[in-house]
C-alpha positions as MATLAB code, in Angstrom:
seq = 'XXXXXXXXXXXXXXXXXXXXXXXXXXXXXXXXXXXXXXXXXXXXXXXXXXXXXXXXXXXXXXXXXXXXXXXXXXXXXXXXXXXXXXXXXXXXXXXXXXXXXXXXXXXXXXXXXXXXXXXXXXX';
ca = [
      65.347  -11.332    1.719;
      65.992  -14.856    0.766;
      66.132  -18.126    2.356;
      69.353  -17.698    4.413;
      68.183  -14.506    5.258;
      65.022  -15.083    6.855;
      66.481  -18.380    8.634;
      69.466  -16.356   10.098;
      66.870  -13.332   10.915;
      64.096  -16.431   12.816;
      66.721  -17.916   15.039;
      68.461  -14.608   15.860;
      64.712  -13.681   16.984;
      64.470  -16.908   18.954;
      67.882  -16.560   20.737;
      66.990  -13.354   21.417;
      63.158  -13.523   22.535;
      61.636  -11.454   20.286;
      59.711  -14.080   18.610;
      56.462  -12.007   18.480;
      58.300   -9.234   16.460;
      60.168  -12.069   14.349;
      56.573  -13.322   13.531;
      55.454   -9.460   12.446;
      58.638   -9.394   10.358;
      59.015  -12.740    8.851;
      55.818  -14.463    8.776;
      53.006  -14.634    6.191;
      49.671  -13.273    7.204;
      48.231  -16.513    6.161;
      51.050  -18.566    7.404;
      50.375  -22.133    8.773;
      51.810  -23.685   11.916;
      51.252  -27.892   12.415;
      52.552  -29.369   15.652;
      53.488  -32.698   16.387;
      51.599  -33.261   19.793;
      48.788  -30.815   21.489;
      47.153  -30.918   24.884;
      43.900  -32.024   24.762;
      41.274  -29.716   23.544;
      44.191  -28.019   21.098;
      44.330  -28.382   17.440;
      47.547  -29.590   15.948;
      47.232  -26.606   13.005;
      47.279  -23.135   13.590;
      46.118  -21.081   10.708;
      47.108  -17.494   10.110;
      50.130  -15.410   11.936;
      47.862  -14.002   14.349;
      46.677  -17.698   15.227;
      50.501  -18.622   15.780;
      51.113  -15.312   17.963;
      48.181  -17.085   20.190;
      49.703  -20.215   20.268;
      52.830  -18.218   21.210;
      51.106  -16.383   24.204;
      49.888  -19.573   25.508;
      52.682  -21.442   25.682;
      54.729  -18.429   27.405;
      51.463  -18.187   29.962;
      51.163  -21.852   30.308;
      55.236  -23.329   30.591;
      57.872  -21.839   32.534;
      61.193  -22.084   30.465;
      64.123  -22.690   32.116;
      66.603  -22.827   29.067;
      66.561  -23.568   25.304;
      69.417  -24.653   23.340;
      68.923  -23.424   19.154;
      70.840  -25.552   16.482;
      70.567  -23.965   12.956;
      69.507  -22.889   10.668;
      69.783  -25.201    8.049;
      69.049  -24.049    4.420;
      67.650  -26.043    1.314;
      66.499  -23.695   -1.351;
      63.192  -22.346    0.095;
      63.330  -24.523    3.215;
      65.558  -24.351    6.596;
      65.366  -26.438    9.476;
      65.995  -25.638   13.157;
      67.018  -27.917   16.433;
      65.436  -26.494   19.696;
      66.065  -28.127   22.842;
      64.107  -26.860   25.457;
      64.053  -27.522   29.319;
      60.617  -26.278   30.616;
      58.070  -26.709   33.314;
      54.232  -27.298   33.042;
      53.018  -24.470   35.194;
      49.802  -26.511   35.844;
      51.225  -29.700   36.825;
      55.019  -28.424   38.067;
      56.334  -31.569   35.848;
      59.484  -30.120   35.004;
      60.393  -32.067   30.769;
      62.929  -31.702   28.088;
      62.119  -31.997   24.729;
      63.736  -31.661   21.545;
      62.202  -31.069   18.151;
      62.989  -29.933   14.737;
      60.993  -26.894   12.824;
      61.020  -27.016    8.943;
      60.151  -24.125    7.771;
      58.893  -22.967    4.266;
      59.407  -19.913    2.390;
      57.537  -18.067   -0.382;
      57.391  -14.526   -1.462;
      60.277  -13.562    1.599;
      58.207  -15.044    4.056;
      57.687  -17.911    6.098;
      54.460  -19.681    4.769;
      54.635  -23.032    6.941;
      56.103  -24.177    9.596;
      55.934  -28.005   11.228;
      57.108  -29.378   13.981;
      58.513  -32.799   14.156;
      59.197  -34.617   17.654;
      60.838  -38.048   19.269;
      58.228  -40.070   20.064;
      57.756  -41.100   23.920;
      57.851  -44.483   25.530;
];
């Protein structure tokens, strides 16, 4: 698969909600995820695609997701960017937020290698 491929294949996963089988599918084993803000406690990289599966599970335990809006992808050679806008709620607090951030992701070999997440900064 190339670039195009694999970017097409990713947000079809995500519109769909099979991310954990487009992580199997598309994702180096030693793929890294960085993050552009964490809860306390959390690291901002992940290391390995079992490591992003966890992150995964957490956030689908922890948030409840009321609707996500996909823009993309968008293809540079071995890179592709995607949009997400996502209207969720903190299931600890019940503070209901909307965020929007970009993903770049990186490809080598067919697979995703990297991913990192890029967000507006608040205040």
């Amino acid at each position: 698969m190339n670039t195009t491929e694999i970017a097409q294949k990713l947000v079809a996963h995500c519109r769909n909600h099979t991310e954990k089988q487009g992580l199997e599918e598309l994702y180096s084993e030693k793929a890294v995820s960085l993050e552009a803000g964490v809860p306390d406690g959390m690291d901002k990289m992940t290391k390995g695609r079992e490591g992003i599966a966890a992150k995964h599970d957490w956030w689908n335990e922890n948030m409840e997701v009321h609707g996500v809006e996909i823009e993309g992808p968008f293809v540079n050679e071995n890179l592709f960017t995607v949009i997400f806008a996502i209207d969720a709620t903190d299931k600890s607090t019940g503070k209901r937020f909307q965020m929007r951030e970009i993903a770049l992701y990186e490809v080598d070999q067919e697979k995703i290698v990297k991913e990192t997440f890029f967000m507006q900064p608040q205040g």
